[in-house]
C-alpha positions, 0 to 999 in steps of 0.5 A: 500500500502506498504511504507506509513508513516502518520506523527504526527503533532502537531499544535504547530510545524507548526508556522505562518511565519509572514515575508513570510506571509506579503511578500506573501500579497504585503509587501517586506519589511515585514512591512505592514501599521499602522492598518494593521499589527493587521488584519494580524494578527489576520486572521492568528491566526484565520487561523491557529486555523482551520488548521487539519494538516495532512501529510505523503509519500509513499517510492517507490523503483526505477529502474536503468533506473527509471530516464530518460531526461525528467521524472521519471518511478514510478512503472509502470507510466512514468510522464513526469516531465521536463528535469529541474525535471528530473535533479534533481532527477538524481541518486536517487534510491527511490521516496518519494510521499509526500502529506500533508494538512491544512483541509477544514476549511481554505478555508472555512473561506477565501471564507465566508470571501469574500462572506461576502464582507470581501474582505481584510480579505478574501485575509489574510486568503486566503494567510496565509493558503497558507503559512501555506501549505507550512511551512507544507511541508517542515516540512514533508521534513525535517522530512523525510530528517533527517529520511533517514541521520540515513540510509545513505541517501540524499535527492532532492528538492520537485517537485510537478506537475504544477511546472517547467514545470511538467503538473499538469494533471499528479496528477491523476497518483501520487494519483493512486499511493497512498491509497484512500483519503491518509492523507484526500486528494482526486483528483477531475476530473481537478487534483486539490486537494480537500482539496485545501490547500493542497501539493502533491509533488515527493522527491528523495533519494539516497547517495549522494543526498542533497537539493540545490537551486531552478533552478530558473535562468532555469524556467520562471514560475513567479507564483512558491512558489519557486522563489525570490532566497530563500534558501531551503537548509537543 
């Protein structure tokens, strides 16, 4: 497919971040108890020495009526996003289709963890890979981001299917949308990804556009990556 661009990551690129890991575990304060700092740690560690990362997008032009009050026309799929999504994406004139993922390890190693009755350290390294998921794209965001600035070109938040609103069933149309098996991800019948430690997610570019805050005060999903104020501006 035209458009596709598989980014080369390093390991060394993707660092733990240790405070969202110990705020993701139950810690606000990011100071978790005498003897538990350790065990985070050292899963995390271990988390990330099984991590293949693996990311890239499909560039996507738009019609002029390609954004609507409630979705995005890509191609010749309308994705009912949200109206929250949607006004987001409002004056883009291209989409990038994002997707990027830790491998299959991972998740692997969290679920022999807790078969083995390791429930503490299942739930570390189940989280770190999580975290580590996300510090993955917003590395493809950023590098798509300062890509596009040499072009004269912005671009929106990430808004993947399963957030604000945006059914998750419609990751069946995205993947149709891009190569089979793109960056190692497949689509499995229940529109999870398989890799499960892995990111799909929509992008808006045109002049003008930039990152902003999350419209969180608009959304009531208490389970979003997204929420607590965090700034995602860059």
């Amino acid at each position: 497919m035209d458009g596709c661009v598989i980014l080369d990551i390093a390991a060394d690129t993707i660092p733990m971040d240790t405070a969202e890991l110990t705020r993701a575990l139950g810690y606000p304060d990011a100071e978790p108890p005498a003897g538990m700092a350790g065990l985070i740690s050292s899963t995390a560690g271990e988390i990330h020495g099984l991590c293949d990362f693996q990311a890239g997008y499909r560039r996507i032009s738009l019609a002029r009526d390609a954004i609507r009050s409630d979705g995005i026309l890509l191609e010749n799929d309308f994705f009912r996003t949200g109206r929250i999504i949607a006004t987001q994406l409002k004056g883009a004139e291209q989409a990038a289709l994002m997707v990027c993922t830790l491998g299959p390890k991972p998740e692997a190693r969290a679920a022999q963890l807790l078969k083995e009755k390791e429930s503490a350290l299942g739930f570390i390294a189940d989280t770190a890979a999580s975290v580590l998921a996300e510090t993955l794209a917003e590395t493809a965001h950023r590098h798509l981001q300062m890509k596009l600035a040499s072009e004269g070109l912005g671009v929106t938040n990430r808004f993947s299917p399963g957030y604000c609103g945006w059914e998750v069933t419609e990751q069946h149309g995205l993947f149709r949308l891009l190569p089979e098996g793109f960056c190692g991800v497949r689509i499995q019948d229940s529109a999870f990804m398989q890799p499960r430690k892995s990111i799909s997610a929509v992008i808006g570019i045109g002049r003008g556009l930039r990152r902003t805050e999350y419209p969180c005060s608009r959304c009531d999903d208490q389970r979003c990556l997204y929420r607590n104020g965090k700034d995602s501006n860059g």
